[in-house]
C-alpha positions, -999 to 999 in steps of 0.1 A, spaced: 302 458 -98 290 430 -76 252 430 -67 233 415 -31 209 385 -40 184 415 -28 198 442 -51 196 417 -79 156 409 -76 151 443 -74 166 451 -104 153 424 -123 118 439 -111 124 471 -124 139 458 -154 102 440 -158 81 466 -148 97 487 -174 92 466 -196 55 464 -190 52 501 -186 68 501 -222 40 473 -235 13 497 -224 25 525 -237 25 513 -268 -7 496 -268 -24 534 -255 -5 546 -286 -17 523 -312 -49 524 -290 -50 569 -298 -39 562 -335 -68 537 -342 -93 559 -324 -79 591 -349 -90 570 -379 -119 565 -369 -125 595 -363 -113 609 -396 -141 619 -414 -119 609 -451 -132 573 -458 -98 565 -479 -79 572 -449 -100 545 -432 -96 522 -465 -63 523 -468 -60 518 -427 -81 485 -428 -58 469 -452 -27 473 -433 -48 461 -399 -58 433 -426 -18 424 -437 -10 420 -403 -37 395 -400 -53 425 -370 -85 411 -382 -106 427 -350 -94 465 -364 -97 462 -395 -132 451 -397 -141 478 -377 -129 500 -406 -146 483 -434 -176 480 -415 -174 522 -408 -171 526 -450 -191 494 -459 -221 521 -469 -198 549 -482 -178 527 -506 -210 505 -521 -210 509 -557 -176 521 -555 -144 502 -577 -134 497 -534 -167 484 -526 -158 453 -537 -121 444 -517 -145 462 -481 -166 435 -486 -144 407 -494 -122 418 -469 -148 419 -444 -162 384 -453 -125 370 -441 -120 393 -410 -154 378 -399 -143 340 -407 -104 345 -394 -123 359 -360 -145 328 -355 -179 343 -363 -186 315 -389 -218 321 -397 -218 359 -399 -187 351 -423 -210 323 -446 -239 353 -449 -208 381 -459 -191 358 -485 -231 349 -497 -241 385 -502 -205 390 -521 -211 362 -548 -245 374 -550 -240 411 -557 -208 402 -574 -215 375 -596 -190 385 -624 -160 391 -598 -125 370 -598 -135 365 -568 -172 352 -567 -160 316 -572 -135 318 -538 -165 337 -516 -190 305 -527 -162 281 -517 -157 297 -484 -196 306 -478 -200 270 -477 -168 261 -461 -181 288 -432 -211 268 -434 -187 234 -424 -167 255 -397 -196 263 -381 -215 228 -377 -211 212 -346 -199 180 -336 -217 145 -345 -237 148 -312 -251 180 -318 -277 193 -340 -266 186 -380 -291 212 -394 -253 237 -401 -237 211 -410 -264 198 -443 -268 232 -450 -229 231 -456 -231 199 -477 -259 213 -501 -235 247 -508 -208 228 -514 -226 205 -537 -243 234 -555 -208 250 -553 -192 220 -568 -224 218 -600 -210 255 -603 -172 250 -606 -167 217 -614 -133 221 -626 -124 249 -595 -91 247 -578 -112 247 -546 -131 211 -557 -107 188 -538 -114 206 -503 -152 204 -511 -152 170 -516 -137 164 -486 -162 186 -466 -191 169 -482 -176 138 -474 -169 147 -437 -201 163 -432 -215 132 -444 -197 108 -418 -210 135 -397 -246 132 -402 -238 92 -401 -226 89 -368 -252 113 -356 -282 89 -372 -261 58 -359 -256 69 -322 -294 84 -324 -307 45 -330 -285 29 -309 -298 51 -275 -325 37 -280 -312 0 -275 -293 16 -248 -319 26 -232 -340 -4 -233 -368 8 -257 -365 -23 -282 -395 -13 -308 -382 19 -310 -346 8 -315 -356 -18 -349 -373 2 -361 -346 32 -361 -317 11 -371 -336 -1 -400 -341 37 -410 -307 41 -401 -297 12 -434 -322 30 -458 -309 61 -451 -272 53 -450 -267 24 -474 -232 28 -479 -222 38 -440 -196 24 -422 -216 17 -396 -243 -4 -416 -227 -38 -404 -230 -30 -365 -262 -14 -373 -274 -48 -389 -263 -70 -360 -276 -43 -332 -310 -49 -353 -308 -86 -344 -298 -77 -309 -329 -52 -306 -357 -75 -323 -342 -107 -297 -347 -80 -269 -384 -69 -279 -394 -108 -286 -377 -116 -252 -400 -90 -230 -435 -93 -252 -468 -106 -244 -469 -142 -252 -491 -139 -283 -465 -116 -296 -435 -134 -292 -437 -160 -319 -441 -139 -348 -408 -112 -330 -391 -145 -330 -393 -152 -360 -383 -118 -369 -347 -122 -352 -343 -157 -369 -347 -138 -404 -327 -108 -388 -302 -131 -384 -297 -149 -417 -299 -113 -435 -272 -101 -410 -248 -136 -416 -254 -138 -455 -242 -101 -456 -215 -105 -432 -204 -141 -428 -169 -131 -418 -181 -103 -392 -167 -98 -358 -203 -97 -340 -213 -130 -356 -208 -154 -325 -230 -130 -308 -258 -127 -333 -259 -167 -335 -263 -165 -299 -295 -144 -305 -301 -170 -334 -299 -204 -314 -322 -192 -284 -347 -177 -311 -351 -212 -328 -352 -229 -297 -383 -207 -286 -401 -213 -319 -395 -250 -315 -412 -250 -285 -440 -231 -297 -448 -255 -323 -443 -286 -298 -467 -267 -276 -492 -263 -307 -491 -302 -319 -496 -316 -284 
């Protein structure tokens, strides 16, 4: 049988409107057969209901359900795979921090579990999921270093300890970048006191950062700025500052990339202080 271009489209329509009618039929049905368990007053029915949702990773239903017997089942030998379970639906549905406080209350009310050791690992982790990026608020994010640490003192020899390190670690870099680009706006935005004095927190409080040798230089940079816009009796001694800025930054970093630049700062320092002392002996 030959089909019109017309005839075709249409039956490719109906073809897909069947098929759509068929989706939502289904989804009403599974839609009726969730509602019946909830509404089944036998809290096993419900248990056993959640961990199928759970297999097939349904993670929105099936938290639902071990929310319902949460109460019902405390206490109970099930008590203890509800609230596990739970902890995980929360984290696998992006609620982070609801997660971190589920997998906390499990380790703490079940201290002696198989499980305790994998619910501190992922309250923590939770912790790290939920911290923002490096320009937001860290406050999540050293929360999650400290758990991990304490979870580490814990379980030194955990299977888990490799992927704690590495949040601590990454948390870390976060918390760096965050106190790196926090000194630097304030070079970028021309407030030069402000700015030395933040990088050179920035070097006491991040010794081993990667961003300690830019931090150095932008220190030079910063102090040449301040000395450049002072009062006149100020500017010898901020002078002075840059030129010892300078040969700290170079005896560190004799090989580094911003060198030419931090000489520059260097040259017109000690050229200014020369001509302060000419200007004192005549």
């Amino acid at each position: 049988m030959i089909f019109s271009s017309t005839a075709l489209s249409s039956l490719v329509t109906s073809q897909k409107t069947l098929i759509l009618l068929s989706g939502l039929l289904l989804l009403a049905g599974c839609s009726n057969k969730f509602r019946k368990i909830q509404k089944n007053e036998d809290w096993r029915v419900k248990y056993e209901a959640a961990l199928t949702y759970y297999e097939k990773k349904d993670y929105y239903r099936a938290a639902i359900l071990f929310e319902d017997i949460r109460p019902i089942v405390r206490g109970l030998p099930e008590g203890e795979q509800v609230e596990f379970s739970l902890a995980y639906c929360q984290y696998n549905e992006g609620t982070y921090l609801l997660a971190s406080e589920s997998f906390k209350s499990f380790f703490e009310v079940y201290g002696r579990s198989q499980k305790a050791e994998e619910a501190f690992f992922m309250y923590a982790y939770s912790l790290y999921t939920y911290a923002p990026p490096p320009n937001l608020d860290q406050k999540p994010g050293i929360e999650a270093m400290e758990a991990m640490q304490n979870f580490l003192n814990r379980y030194p020899a955990s299977d888990f300890s490799e992927r704690a390190i590495d949040v601590i670690n990454t948390s870390q870099l976060k918390l760096e970048e965050k106190g790196f680009e926090n000194a630097r706006q304030y070079l970028k935005v021309k407030n030069y006191k402000a700015a030395v004095i933040a990088l050179k927190n920035f070097s006491l409080d991040f010794p081993d950062s990667k961003f300690l040798e830019e931090s150095a230089y932008l220190r030079v940079d910063a102090q040449f700025q301040l000395a450049n816009k002072s009062l006149p009796n100020l500017q010898e001694e901020r002078y002075q500052a840059v030129v010892d800025l300078y040969q700290e930054f170079i005896d560190r970093y004799p090989e580094s990339k911003y060198s030419k630049d931090a000489e520059r700062f260097y040259i017109q320092s000690r050229s200014r202080l020369n001509q302060f002392k000419k200007n004192k002996n005549s």
